[in-house]
N, C-alpha and C positions, 0 to 999 in steps of 0.2 A: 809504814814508810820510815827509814833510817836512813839520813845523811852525815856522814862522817865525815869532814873538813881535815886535812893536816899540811903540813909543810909552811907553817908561818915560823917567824924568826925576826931576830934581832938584826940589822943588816946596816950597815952603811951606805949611805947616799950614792945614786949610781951601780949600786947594785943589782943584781937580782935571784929571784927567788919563784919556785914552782908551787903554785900549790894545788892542794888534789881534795879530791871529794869521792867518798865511794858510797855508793846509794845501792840501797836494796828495799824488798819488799814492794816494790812495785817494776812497771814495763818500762826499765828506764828510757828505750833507742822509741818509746812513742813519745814521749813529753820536752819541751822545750826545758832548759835547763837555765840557771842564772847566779850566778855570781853579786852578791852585793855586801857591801860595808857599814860599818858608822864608825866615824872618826869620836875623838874626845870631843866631848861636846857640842857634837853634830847630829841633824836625824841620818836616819838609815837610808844608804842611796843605793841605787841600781847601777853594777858596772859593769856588768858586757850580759849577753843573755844569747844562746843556741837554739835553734833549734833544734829539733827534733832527726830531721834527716841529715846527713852531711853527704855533699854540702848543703847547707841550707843557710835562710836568713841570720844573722848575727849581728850584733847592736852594740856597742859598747858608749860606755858616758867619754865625755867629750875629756875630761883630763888623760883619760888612759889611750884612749886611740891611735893605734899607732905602736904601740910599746907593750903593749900588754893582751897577746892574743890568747882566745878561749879557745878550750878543743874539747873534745871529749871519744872517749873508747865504747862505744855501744857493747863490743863483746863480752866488756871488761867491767862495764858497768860505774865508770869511772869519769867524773866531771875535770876539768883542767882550768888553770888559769897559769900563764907563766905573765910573769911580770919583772917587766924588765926598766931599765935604768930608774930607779926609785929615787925616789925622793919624799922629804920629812911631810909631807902633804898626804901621802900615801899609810899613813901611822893610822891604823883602825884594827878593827875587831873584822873578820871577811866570812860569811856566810855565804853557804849553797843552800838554795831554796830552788822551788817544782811547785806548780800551783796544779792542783790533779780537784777540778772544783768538786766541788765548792771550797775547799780549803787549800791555803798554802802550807808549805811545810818546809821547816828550818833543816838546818843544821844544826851542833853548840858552837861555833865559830871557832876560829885559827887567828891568832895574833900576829900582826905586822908591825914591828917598831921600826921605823927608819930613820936614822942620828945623820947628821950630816958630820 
């Protein structure tokens, strides 16, 4: 399993910013997909999560809702999160993760700074 995260950046407040996940090594369009962070000094939180079919169920944490939708490309094998009007809150490390049990599996993460 290999999750490759990119499109994090440095950005000013009210910005936005696409970021992308390309997964291989496994059936990515069977598994539910997810998106999560940790900020400086925070634990690791859960921010939006797909599923498997689209459309399917889709869940995102309660700051992002609204503003920051997940998608993903089954053919392409490719997870999405586009996040929009950002804010200094939104400052973390952002992983793509796939729980294929018994184990979950990372990504190395994409960085978000947002300066107001």
């Amino acid at each position: 399993v290999q999750l490759v995260e990119s499109g994090g950046a440095l950005v000013q407040a009210g910005g936005s910013l696409r970021l992308s996940c390309a997964a291989s090594g496994f059936s990515f369009r069977t598994y539910t997909m997810s998106w999560y962070r940790q900020g400086p000094g925070k634990e690791r939180e859960l921010v939006a999560t797909i599923a498997a079919v689209v459309p399917g169920q889709i869940r995102y944490h309660t700051s992002v809702r609204g503003r920051s939708p997940i998608s993903r490309d089954n053919a392409r094998n490719i997870l999405y999160l586009q996040m929009n009007s950002l804010n200094p809150e939104d400052t973390a490390e952002y992983y793509c993760s796939v729980r294929i049990p018994p184990a979950r599996f990372w990504g190395q993460g994409t960085h978000v700074t947002v300066h107001a």
